[in-house]
BALUM-349063 format. One record per residue (C-alpha): residue in three letters; x, y, z. Coordinates in steps of 0.02 Angstrom, whole numbers, plus 50000, padded with zeros to 5 digits. Example, Ala and Ser with C-alpha at 12.3 -4.5 7.8 and 13.67 -1.06 7.14 Angstrom:
BEGIN
ALA506154977550390
SER506844994750357
This chain:
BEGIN
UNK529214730451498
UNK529164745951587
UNK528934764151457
UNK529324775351594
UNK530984767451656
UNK531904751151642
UNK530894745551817
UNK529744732951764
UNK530134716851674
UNK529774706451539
UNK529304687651548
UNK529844671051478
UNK528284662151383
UNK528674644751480
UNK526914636851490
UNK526314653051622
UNK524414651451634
UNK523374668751639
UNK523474680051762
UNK521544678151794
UNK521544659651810
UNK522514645451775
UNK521924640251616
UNK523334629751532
UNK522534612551592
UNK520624616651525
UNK520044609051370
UNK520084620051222
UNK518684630451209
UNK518504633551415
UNK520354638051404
UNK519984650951240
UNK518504657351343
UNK519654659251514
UNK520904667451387
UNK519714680551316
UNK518964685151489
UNK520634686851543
UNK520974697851400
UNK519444708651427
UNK519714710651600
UNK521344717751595
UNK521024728751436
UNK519274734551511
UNK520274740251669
UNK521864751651572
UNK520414760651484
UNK519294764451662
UNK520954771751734
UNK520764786251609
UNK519194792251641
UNK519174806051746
UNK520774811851626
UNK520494823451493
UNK521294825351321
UNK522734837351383
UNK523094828551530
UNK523504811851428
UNK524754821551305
UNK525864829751416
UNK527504821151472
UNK527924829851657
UNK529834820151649
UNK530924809651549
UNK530644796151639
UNK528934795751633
UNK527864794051475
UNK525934803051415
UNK524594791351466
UNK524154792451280
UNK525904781851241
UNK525454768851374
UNK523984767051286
UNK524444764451117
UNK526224756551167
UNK525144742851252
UNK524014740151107
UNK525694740650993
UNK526364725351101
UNK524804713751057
UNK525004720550858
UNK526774715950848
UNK527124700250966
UNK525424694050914
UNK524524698550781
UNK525894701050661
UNK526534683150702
UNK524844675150709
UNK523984681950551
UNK525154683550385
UNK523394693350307
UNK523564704950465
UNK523624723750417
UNK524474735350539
UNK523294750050594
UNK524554762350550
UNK526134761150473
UNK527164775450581
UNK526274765550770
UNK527654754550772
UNK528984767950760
UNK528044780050881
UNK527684767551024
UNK529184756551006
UNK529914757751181
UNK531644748751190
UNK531834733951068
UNK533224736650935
UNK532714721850853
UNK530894726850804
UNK531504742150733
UNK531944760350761
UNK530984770050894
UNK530434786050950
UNK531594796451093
UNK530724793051232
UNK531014809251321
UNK530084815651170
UNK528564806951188
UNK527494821751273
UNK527894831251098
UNK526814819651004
UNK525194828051004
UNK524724816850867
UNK523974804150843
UNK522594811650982
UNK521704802051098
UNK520344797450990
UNK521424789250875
UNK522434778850986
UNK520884774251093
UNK520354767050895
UNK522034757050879
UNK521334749251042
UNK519764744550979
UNK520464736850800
UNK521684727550885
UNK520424720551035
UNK519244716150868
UNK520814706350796
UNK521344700150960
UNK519584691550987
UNK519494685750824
UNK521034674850861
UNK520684666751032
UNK519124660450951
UNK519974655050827
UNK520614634150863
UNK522454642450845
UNK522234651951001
UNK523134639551109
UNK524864642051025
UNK524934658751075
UNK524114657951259
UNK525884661851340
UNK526194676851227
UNK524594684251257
UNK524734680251454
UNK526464689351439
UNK525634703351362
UNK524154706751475
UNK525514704051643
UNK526574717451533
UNK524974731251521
UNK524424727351704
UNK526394734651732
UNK525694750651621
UNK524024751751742
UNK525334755351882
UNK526704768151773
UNK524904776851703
UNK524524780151896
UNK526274784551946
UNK526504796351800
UNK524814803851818
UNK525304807652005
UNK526974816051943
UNK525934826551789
UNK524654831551923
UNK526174835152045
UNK526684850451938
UNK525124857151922
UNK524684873852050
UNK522924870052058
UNK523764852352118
UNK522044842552030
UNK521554826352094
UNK521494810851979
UNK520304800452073
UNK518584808052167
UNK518044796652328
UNK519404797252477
UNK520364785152500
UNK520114772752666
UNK521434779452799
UNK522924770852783
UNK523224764252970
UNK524784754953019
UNK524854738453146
UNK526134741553277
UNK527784739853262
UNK528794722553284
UNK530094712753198
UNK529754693353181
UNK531454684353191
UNK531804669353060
UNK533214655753095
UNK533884657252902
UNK535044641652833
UNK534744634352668
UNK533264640852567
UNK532744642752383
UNK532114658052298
UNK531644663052122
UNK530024654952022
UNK529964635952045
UNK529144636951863
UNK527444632251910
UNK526234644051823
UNK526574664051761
UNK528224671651804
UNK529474685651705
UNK531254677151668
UNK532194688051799
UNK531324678551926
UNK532294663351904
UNK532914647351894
UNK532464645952076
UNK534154641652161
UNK534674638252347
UNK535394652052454
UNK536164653052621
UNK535464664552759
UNK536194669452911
UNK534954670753073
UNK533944689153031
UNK532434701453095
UNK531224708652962
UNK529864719353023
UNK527994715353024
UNK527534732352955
UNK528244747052853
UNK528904760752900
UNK527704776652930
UNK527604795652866
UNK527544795153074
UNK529284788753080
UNK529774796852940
UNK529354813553027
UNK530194808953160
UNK532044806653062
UNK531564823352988
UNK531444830353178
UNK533004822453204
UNK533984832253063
UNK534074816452960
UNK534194825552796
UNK535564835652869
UNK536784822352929
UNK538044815752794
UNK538494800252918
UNK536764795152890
UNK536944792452690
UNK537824783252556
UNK539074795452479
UNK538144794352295
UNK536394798752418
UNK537234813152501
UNK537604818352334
UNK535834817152255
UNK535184824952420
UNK536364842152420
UNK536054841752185
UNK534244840452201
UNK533944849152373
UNK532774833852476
UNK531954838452650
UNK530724826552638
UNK529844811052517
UNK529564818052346
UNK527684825552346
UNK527864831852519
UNK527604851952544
UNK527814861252705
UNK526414874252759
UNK526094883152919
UNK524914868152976
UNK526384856252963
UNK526744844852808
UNK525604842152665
UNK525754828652505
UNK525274825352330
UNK524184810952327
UNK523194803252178
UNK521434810852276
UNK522534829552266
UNK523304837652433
UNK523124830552578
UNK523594833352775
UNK525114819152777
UNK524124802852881
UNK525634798453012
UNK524854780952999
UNK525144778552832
UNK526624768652758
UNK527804784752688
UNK527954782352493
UNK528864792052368
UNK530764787752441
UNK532184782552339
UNK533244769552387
UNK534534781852462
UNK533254788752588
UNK532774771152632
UNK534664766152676
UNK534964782152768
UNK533164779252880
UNK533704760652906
UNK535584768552959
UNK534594780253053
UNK533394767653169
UNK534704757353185
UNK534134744453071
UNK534684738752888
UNK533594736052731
UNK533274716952684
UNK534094707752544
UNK532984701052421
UNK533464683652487
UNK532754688352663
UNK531324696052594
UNK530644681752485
UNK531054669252614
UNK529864678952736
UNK528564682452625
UNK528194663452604
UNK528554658252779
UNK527304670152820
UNK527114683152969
UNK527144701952879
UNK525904713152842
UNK525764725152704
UNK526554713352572
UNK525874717952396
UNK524554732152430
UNK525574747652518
UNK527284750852450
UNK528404741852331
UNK529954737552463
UNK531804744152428
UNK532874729452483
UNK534954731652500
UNK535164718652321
UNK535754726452180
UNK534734719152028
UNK535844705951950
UNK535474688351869
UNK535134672251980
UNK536344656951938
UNK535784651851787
UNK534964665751703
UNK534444666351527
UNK533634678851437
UNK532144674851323
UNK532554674051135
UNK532344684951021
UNK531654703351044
UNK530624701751207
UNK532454694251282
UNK533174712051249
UNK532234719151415
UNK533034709951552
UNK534624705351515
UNK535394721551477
UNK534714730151609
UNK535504720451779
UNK536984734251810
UNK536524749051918
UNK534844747451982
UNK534244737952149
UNK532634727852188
UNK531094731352276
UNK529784717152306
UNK528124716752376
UNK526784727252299
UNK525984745352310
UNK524184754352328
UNK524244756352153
UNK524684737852089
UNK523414727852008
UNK522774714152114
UNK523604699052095
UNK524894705752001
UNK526334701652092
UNK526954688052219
UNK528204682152320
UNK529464679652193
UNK529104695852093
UNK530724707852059
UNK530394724652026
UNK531924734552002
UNK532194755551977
UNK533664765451998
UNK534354769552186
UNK533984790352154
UNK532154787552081
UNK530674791952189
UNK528994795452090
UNK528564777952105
UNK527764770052241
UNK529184764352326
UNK529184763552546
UNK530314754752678
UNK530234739752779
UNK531684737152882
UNK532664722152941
UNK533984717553072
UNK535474704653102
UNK535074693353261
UNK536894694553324
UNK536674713153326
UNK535054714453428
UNK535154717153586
UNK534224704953715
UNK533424720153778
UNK532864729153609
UNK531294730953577
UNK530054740053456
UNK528784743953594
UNK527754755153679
UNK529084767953755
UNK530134766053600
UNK528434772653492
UNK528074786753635
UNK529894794253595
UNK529574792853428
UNK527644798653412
UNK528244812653551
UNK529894818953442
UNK528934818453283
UNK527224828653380
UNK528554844053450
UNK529404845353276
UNK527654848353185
UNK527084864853162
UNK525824867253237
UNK526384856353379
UNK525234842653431
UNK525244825653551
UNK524324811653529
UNK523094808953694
UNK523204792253696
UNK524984794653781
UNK523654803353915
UNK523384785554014
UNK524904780754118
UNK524564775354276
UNK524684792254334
UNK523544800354213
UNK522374785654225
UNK522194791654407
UNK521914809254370
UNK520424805254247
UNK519664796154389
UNK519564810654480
UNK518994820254334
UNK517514810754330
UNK517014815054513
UNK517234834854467
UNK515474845154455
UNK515844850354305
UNK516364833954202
UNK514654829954159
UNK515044816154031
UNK515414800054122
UNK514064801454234
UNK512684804954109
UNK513274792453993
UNK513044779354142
UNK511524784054195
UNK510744782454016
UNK511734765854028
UNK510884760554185
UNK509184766754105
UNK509464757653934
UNK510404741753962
UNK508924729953980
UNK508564737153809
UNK510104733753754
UNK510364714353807
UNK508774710653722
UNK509484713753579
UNK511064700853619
UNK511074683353555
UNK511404669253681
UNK513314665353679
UNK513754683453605
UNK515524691153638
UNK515484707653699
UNK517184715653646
UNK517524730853747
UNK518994744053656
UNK519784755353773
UNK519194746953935
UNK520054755654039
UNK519104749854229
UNK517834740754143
UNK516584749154250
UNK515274757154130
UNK515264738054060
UNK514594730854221
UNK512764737554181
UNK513084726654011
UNK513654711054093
UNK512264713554228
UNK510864715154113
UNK511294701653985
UNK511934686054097
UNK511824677653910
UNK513434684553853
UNK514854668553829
UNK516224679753848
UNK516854696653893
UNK518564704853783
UNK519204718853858
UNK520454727753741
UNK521594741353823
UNK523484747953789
UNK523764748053963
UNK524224731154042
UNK524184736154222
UNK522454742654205
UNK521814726254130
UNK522564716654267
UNK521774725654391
UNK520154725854291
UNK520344706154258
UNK520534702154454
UNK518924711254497
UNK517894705454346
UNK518394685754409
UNK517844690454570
UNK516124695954546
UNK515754685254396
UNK516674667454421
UNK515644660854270
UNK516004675454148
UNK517464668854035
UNK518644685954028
UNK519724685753883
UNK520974701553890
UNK521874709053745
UNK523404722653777
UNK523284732153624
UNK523044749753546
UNK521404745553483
UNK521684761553357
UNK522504749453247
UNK522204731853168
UNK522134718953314
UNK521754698653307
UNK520414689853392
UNK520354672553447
UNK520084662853301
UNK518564653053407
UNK517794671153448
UNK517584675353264
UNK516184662653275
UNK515044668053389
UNK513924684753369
UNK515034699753411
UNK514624713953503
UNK515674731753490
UNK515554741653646
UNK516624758753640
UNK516024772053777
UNK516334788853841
UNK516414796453688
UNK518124791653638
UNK517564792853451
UNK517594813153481
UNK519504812153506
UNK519644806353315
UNK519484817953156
UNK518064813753058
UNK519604805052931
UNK519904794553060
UNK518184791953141
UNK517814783552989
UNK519254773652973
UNK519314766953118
UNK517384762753123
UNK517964754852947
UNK519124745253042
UNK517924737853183
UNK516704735153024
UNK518104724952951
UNK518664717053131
UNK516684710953199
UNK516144706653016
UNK514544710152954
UNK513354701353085
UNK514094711953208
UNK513084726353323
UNK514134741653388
UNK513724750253541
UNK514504766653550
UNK514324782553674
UNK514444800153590
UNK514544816353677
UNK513104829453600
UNK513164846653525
UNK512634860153687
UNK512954877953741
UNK514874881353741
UNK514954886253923
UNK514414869453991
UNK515864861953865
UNK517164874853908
UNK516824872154101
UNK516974851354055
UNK518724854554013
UNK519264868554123
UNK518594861854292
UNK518744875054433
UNK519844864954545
UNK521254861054397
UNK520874842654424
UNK520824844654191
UNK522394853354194
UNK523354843354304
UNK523054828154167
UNK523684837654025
UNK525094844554107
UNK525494826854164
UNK525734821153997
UNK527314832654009
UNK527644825554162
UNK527734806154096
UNK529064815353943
UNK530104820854075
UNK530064804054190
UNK530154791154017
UNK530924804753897
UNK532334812153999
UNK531254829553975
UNK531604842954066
UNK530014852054060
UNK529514865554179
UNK527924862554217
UNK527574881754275
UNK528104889754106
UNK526584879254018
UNK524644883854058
UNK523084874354015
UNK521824883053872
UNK520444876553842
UNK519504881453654
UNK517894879153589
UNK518114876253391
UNK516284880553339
UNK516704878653145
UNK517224861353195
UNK516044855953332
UNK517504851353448
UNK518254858153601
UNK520284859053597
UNK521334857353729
UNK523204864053748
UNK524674867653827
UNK525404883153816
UNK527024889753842
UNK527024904753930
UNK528884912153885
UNK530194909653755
UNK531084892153800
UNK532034877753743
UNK531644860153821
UNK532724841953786
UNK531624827053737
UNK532464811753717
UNK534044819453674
UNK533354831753556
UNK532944851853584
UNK531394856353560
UNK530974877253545
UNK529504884753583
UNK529064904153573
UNK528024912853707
UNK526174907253667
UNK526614896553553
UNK525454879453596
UNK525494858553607
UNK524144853253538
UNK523324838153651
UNK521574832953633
UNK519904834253529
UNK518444831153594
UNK517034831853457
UNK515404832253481
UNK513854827553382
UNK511974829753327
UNK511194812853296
UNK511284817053107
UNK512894821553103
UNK513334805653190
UNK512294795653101
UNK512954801552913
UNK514534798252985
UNK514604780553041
UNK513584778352872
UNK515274783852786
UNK516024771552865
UNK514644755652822
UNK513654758952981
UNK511944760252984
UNK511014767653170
UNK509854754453221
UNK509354762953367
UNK509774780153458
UNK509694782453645
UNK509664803553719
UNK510074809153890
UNK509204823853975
UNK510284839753976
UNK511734839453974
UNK511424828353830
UNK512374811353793
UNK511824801353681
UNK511954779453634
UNK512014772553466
UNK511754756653424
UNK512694753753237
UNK512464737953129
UNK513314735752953
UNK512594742252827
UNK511964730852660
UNK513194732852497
UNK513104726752335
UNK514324724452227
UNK514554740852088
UNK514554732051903
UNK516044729351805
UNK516264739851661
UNK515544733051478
UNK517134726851346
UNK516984732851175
């Protein structure tokens, strides 16, 4: 039923219960009051999406393709009016006789229509008016699911409401693309959005054979989604995740809009007509890539799933990481057996199946079977979901379907793989994610590497020594305050309690823990680096046989599970050293959201944080006298150039250390001393003379400054713990209370 393309589709009535709640087996006045909530709900929420919108910005039509917010308004209302009302009520007295002509989207049966690229001209009826047609057809609407008739026209209204939740996601999308054009590039919703963070990835392999797809016919569904028929699958991969603006960067790096072998021969010819570099939104600056997002510009999050691709960037990615996109089949089939992540609330998913009828397909009678139908020719199907979907709108067996050159919806990437073509050896793993993370950091401008690439064995050796320089004043203040503290600490720690360490590393900082609270049941030490928790694990049994030690490999950055049994026992978050510092604030907050989210809200968080002090003390922290520091940045070169095939001269790159008052954070670098050009991986990389990598942050905090940020994040500081000069400081964080915010009255 989509107003802004032929993308979204329109149902069959077949006994579908409401999209709130199942409501076709209530008697009848529980199902008529299940029907009008249901109603109210989904009408309440269209209207909230246009409040921070004024007058103008509902009017104007930025495309063809996309429609004024005003028309999704009134076009919705205009459904209920003539699919409902008109049928239901022969006394029922349309608001305005030119509405149906004017929001009329497709059907040739109902009548003659407005030309939809024209819609943005219609500066009347204004807002004020249409937002009336609203309100006397919701009066007329109510009146008749009190009434006892209500029943025979449950499915219709059902349809209706699943058909304007379709408009809450095309009033989003086209806002975004109005906004888009915009200089002062306004944002359409206030608060920031949670950082988007992405698990690692994998691909989960399925054995295929004989399965079904398509709506079984049990509760709501649109036509196109069935009959549910069998179909055959060959042996596949699908990946857990989507792909990220990370990767994404990364086939940018790599030239990937530059490479015809990459792309479809319709693609290369949308790419050269329309001139793409990059998803739509995106805009290069001289701090590296910025995009469009419904909160205004932003810095693009690497972590995030990209967005904003058409289905001819998709295929040439997939062609690109040596991967394929899914069919529809594979997708579906996955989705129910279960195993993938970001489903319905990222990115709708661009799968390789043109959008044709399943055996057996029939269109709905009369004018609501016009949309379907006559659409299956020249467009492929996405499935899943995006940020922007209403919850609960969509499910496994959900087609959504757009044209292979559009891009201003929502639309991302998860790839898939044939099991004969995979290698034994191929894997999505840790080296294969430094290349690309590494690639993707040297291609930026400014160019930047992420530190946590700092702790290979080698550089995990370095740090060590680090710690034992004069100068490197952290580690040792933070474990004497430790030693001072942790009595105070373990009172606090229920009997049985988990203490779940991220970033472990030695484990030696939590041995004044484990010491001073023999009451802990268990000890989770969670660490990228397997060879460090081995060596960590061994000593741990050793000195405390009765201390069950429960390691997880992981990059505890991103979404990682616990032990199902752990999740019911008290948790306790340890992260020392001051590892928070290396995050922006962004992140800092998301990923406290994220341990909020992972220990629940009984949990207590224990975490070390490096204080504000005079800069020479930092500076001299960083930029020890004996080059112990710089040896561990430069070494992060030196693991490109062993795991990378680099070829990095050490001696052409120098150490700089920065002080970034207007940030409270000191930078570190690597900076090329001449003009060069270096191979990564295959790839040439160019720097100019001076020109910097970017490797580490390190901020540092006052308590309040820590303390309003981990209350961004749901936090609340229970207690606070200072060192003497140089200062270090311990927090002690437990969730914050929240209440619910109330739903917004129906008229």
């Amino acid at each position: 039923m989509s107003t802004s393309s032929q993308s979204l589709s329109i149902a069959r009535p077949h006994g579908v219960a409401s999209p709130a709640s199942d409501a076709s087996d209530l008697p009848g006045d529980d199902a008529r009051r299940r029907l009008l909530e249901a109603y109210r709900s989904v009408r309440t929420r269209t209207q909230a999406l246009i409040a921070t919108l004024s007058a103008e910005d509902m009017t104007v039509q930025s495309m063809p393709d996309a429609s004024p917010v005003k028309w999704h308004l009134a076009h919705t209302t205009w459904f209920f009016e003539t699919f409902v009302l008109r049928q239901a009520r022969a006394d029922y007295v349309p608001f305005h006789a030119d509405f149906g002509f004017l929001f009329n989207s497709y059907y040739n049966a109902v009548g003659a229509r407005h030309p939809r690229p024209q819609r943005g001209l219609l500066t009347r009826p204004g807002i004020d008016e249409v937002l009336a047609y609203r309100k006397h057809v919701d009066q007329h609407m109510r009146a008749l699911m009190i009434a006892d008739a209500a029943l025979r026209w449950h499915d219709l209204i059902v349809l209706g409401l699943a058909h304007e939740e379709q408009h809450q996601e095309l009033i989003q999308m086209d806002v975004l693309h109005l906004f888009a054009q915009s200089p002062l590039r306004p944002a359409y919703l206030d608060a920031s959005p949670w950082p988007a963070r992405s698990l690692a990835h994998r691909f989960k392999s399925y054995e295929g054979g004989l399965v079904r797809i398509g709506h079984d016919g049990d509760g709501f569904a649109f036509d196109n989604e069935g009959p549910s028929h069998p179909v055959w699958l060959e042996p596949f991969q699908i990946a857990e995740t989507l792909v990220t603006n990370g990767d994404w960067l990364a086939f940018m790096a790599d030239l990937g809009y530059q490479r015809p072998e990459l792309w479809l021969s319709d693609g290369w010819d949308q790419l050269q007509s329309h001139g793409w570099e990059a998803p739509l939104y995106w805009q290069r600056t001289h701090d590296g890539w910025e995009y469009m997002t419904l909160y205004g510009m932003r810095q693009v999050d690497r972590r995030a799933p990209v967005q904003h691709v058409s289905y001819y960037e998709a295929q040439a990615y997939a062609q690109w990481a040596h991967a394929r996109l899914p069919t529809e089949a594979e997708w579906e089939h996955a989705a129910r057996q279960g195993g993938m992540a970001q489903l319905f609330d990222s990115a709708w998913q661009w799968t390789q199946s043109s959008y044709m009828p399943y055996p057996g397909y029939q269109p709905a009678r009369g004018a609501l079977g016009e949309y379907n139908g006559k659409f299956m020719a020249g467009q492929m199907v996405l499935r899943g979901g995006a940020q922007v979907t209403p919850p609960g709108h969509t499910r496994p067996s959900y087609r959504n379907f757009y044209r292979p050159e559009q891009r201003w919806m929502f639309a991302g990437v998860r790839l898939a793989r044939d099991v004969a073509a995979t290698a034994p050896h191929e894997t999505r793993d840790a080296p294969s994610d430094f290349a690309r993370d590494v690639i993707a950091g040297l291609s930026a401008q400014p160019k930047f590497l992420s530190p946590k690439y700092f702790y290979d064995a080698a550089g995990s050796a370095i740090f060590e020594a680090i710690c034992q320089t004069p100068e490197y004043y952290p580690t040792r203040t933070e474990t004497a305050l430790l030693a001072d503290i942790a009595k105070d600490i373990a009172a606090d720690i229920p009997g049985q309690a988990v203490l779940l360490e991220l970033g472990s590393g030695a484990s030696t900082k939590t041995r004044l823990l484990l010491d001073a609270a023999p009451q802990l049941g268990a000890y989770v030490p969670v660490d990228i680096s397997q060879s460090a928790l081995d060596q960590a694990v061994d000593r741990l049994a050793r000195d405390y046989p009765a201390l069950p030690v429960l390691p997880i490999t992981a990059d505890f950055t991103q979404p990682f599970d616990l032990p199902p049994a752990l999740l019911e026992r008290p948790l306790v978050g340890f992260f020392p050293g001051s590892t928070i510092g290396n995050f922006t604030h962004d992140e800092a907050i998301g990923f406290l959201r994220l341990l909020l989210d992972r220990l629940g809200h009984r949990a207590r968080l224990i975490v070390g944080v490096d204080m504000v002090k005079d800069e020479r003390t930092l500076i001299d922290a960083y930029d020890d006298a004996g080059g112990v520091t710089a040896r561990f940045n430069k070494n992060l070169l030196a693991r490109i150039n062993r795991e990378l095939h680099g070829n990095f001269d050490l001696d052409t790159f120098f150490h700089n250390v920065r002080w970034n008052a207007a940030r409270q954070r000191i930078e570190m670098h690597l900076v090329s001393r001449i003009d060069q050009t270096v191979s990564v991986a295959g790839r040439w990389i160019s720097f100019e003379a001076g020109e910097s990598i970017h490797t580490e942050n390190s901020h540092k905090f006052t308590e309040s400054a820590f303390s309003r940020l981990a209350g961004m994040a749901g936090w609340l500081v229970r207690r606070t713990w200072v060192s003497p000069a140089p200062s270090f400081a311990v927090f002690e964080l437990e969730p914050a209370m929240t209440t619910d915010a109330e739903n917004p009255s129906f008229e």
